[in-house]
N, C-alpha and C positions, 0 to 999 in steps of 0.2 A: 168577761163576766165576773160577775161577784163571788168571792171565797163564801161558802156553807158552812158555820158551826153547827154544830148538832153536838145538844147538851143534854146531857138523861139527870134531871133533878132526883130520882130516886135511886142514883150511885151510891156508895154509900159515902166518900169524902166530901162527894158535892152535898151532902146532906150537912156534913157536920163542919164544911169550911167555906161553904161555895164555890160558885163555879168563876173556875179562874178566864174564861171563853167570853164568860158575862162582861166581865170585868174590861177584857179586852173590845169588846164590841161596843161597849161605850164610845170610844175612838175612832173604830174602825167600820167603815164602809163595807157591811157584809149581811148574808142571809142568817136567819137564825132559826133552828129548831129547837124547841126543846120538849123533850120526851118525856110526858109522863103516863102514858099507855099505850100497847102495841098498835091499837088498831088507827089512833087519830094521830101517831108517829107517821105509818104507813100511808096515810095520805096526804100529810103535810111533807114528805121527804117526793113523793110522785111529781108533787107543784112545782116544788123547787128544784129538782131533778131536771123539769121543762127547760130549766133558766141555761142548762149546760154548768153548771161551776167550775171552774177549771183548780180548785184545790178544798179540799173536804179536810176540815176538823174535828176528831171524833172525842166527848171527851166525857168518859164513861168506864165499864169495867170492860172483860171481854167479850160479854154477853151483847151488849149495848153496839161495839163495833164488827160483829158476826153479822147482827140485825143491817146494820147499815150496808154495810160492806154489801151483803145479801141484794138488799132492797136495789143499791145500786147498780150491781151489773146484771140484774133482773130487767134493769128500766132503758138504761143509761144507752144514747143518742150513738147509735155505732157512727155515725158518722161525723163526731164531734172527736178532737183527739182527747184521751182518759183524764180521767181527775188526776192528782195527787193529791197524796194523801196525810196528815200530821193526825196519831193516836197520842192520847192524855189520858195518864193514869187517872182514876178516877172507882172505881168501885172494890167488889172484894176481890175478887181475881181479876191481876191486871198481868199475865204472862205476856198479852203482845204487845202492850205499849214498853212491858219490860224490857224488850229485845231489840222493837226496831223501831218505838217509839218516845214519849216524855216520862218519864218515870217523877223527875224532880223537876217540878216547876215554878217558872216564876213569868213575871209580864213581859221583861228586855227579850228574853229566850223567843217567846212568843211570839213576840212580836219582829224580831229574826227572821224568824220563819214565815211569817204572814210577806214578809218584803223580799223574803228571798235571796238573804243575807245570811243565809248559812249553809255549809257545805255536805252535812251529817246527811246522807241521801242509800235509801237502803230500794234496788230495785229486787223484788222478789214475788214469785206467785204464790199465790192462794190457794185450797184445797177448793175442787170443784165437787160437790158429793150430790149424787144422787140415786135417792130413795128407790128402789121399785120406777126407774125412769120418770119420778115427778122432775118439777123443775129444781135445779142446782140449787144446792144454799152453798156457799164460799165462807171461808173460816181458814182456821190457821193450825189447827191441834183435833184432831178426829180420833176416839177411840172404843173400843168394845170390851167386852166380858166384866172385868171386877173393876176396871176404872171406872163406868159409866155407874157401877152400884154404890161404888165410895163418892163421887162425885155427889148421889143423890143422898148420902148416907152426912157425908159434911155441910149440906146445903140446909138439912134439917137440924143440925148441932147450932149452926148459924144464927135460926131463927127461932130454937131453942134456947140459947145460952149468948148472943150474938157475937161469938166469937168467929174473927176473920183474919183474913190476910194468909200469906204462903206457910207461916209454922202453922196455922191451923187447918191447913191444907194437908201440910206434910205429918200432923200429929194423928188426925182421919187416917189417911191411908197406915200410916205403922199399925191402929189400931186392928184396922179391920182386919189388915194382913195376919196380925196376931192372932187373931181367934182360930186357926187351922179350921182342917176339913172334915173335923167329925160333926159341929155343929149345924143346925139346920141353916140358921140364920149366919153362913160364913157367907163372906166374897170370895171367899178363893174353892168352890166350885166352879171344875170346868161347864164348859158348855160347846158345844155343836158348833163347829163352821168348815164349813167348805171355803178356801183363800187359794186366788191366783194369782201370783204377783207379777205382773210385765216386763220387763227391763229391756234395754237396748239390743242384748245379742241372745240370750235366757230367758227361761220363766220357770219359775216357783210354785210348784203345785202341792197341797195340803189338804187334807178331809180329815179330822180328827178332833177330839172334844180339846180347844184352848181355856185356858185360864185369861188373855187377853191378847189386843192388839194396840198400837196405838203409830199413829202417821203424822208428820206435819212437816211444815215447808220452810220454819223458822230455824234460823242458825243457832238456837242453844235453847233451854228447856230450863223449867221452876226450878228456883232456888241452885243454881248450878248443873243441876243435872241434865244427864245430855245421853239416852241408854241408844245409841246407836252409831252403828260401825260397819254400815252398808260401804262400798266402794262405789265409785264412777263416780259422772255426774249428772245422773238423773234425777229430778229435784223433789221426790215422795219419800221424804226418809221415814222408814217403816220399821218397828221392830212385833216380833209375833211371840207370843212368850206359851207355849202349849202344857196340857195340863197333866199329861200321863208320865210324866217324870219327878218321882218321888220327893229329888233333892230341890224340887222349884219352887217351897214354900221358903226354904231356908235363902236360896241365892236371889228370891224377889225383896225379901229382907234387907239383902245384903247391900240388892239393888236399891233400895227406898233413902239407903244409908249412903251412897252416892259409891259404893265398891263392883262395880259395872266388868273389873279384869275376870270374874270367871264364867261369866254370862257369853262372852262369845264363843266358850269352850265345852260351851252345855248342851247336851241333848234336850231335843225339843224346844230350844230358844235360837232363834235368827234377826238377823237382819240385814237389809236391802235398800241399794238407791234405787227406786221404782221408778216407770213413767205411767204407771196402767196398775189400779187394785179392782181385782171384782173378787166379792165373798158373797155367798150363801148363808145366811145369817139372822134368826128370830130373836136373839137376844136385845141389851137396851144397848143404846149408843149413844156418843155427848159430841156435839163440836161447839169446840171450845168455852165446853162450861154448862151448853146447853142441850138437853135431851133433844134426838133427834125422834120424828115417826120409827116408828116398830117398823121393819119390813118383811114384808111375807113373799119376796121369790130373791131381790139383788139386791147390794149396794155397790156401787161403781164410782170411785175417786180417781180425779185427774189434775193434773196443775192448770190453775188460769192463765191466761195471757200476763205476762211479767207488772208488777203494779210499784210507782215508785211511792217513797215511803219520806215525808220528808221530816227530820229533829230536829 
């Protein structure tokens, strides 16, 4: 079958450089989407979904490859063997093509990969998350409490002032962090969750107000940061960072600044190689960038079935 590009024109590179997919598809014998709203994406990705693709191009920010990624093992032919998969940087947050995707592009690179001529092959699962038991959305970076309010907090700076990219990511959250917990409008109020965490031979049991959580399946995290130091190898790495510990506005600091050595020595801060998270949880929540439904009784995360990844 025919390779799928799926091209989101209102990325924000492919707005100011075009899309390098385009470019290739000139050439190349393949299907095209290109996105420029969720609802006529969603049914132009079902058509072509029919066709089986046996390898998907996503080239977009991370928002753009959630939706796919999503749409896909929502659809996708259980009885067809899986896509693989080629992510291209392309919008304001691009953490997963950072990791296990194109970050720096060019056509030869591409077109490598289109033939099958390169070695760079990342096999790795996906967050499986579901709402109050709706259906799964699959992403890569799942989090709760002050991340999902800086996340909405930088997204409006954005489209305020239209600054982007990971410093402006990382300038957001120092900021918010800064304003402490006297004022109304901080992020670093706790909030309420009930968190169980699975593991192979243990489980991790917690009810008390967190400051956050945050989960994901990628081997390394923005701009080098990496806050977790779970053992085994269960593939949910999880850290829970709780809120009734005096000194956690200082060492979330300390953590934003990439100094992570006293964080695993800290009361009310953990982490864990999971296979199973269930929480209790009204607050907001992002995967990968994007807000999730509120939930009013569970959220429940599991890893997908292994998905290769190819650069």
């Amino acid at each position: 079958m025919k390779p799928l590009f799926i091209i989101n024109r209102q990325s924000s590179r492919i707005r100011k450089k075009g899309s390098q997919l385009a470019e290739l598809a000139q050439s190349a014998d393949v299907m095209i989407i290109e996105t420029d709203n969720q609802e006529k994406f969603v049914h132009n990705l079902a058509g072509s979904l029919s066709e089986a693709p046996h390898h998907i191009f996503i080239e977009g920010g991370d928002g753009t490859a959630q939706l796919a990624m999503t749409e896909y093992f929502r659809r996708r032919n259980r009885d067809a063997a899986p896509a693989r998969f080629t992510l291209i940087s392309g919008g304001t947050t691009n953490q997963v093509a950072g990791n296990i995707g194109i970050k720096t592009i060019n056509q030869d690179r591409l077109r490598n990969i289109l033939e099958m001529t390169t070695d760079t092959v990342h096999d790795l699962s996906l967050l499986d998350v579901r709402v109050d038991g709706s259906k799964a959305s699959f992403g890569f970076l799942f989090s709760s409490g002050a991340i999902p309010m800086a996340t909405n907090v930088f997204m409006g700076k954005v489209e305020e002032k239209g600054k982007k990219g990971p410093a402006a990511v990382y300038a957001t959250i120092l900021s918010a962090l800064g304003k402490g917990t006297d004022r109304s409008d901080s992020l670093m109020n706790p909030s309420p969750i009930k968190l169980r965490v699975n593991m192979r031979k243990e489980q991790a049991v917690i009810d008390e107000p967190h400051l956050g959580t945050i989960t994901t399946t990628l081997p390394g995290f923005i701009l080098g940061i990496d806050p977790f130091w779970g053992k085994g190898e269960a593939p949910l790495r999880t850290t829970y960072v709780g809120g009734n510990n005096p000194k956690i506005i200082r060492l979330a600091m300390q953590a934003a600044l990439k100094q992570f050595s006293k964080l695993d020595e800290t009361d009310g801060v953990e982490s864990w190689n999971a296979d199973h998270i269930y929480m209790e949880y009204e607050g907001p929540t992002v995967l990968d960038g994007e807000p999730m439904p509120k939930s009013e009784k569970s959220i429940e995360i599991r890893p997908s079935e292994p998905v290769t990844f190819v650069a």
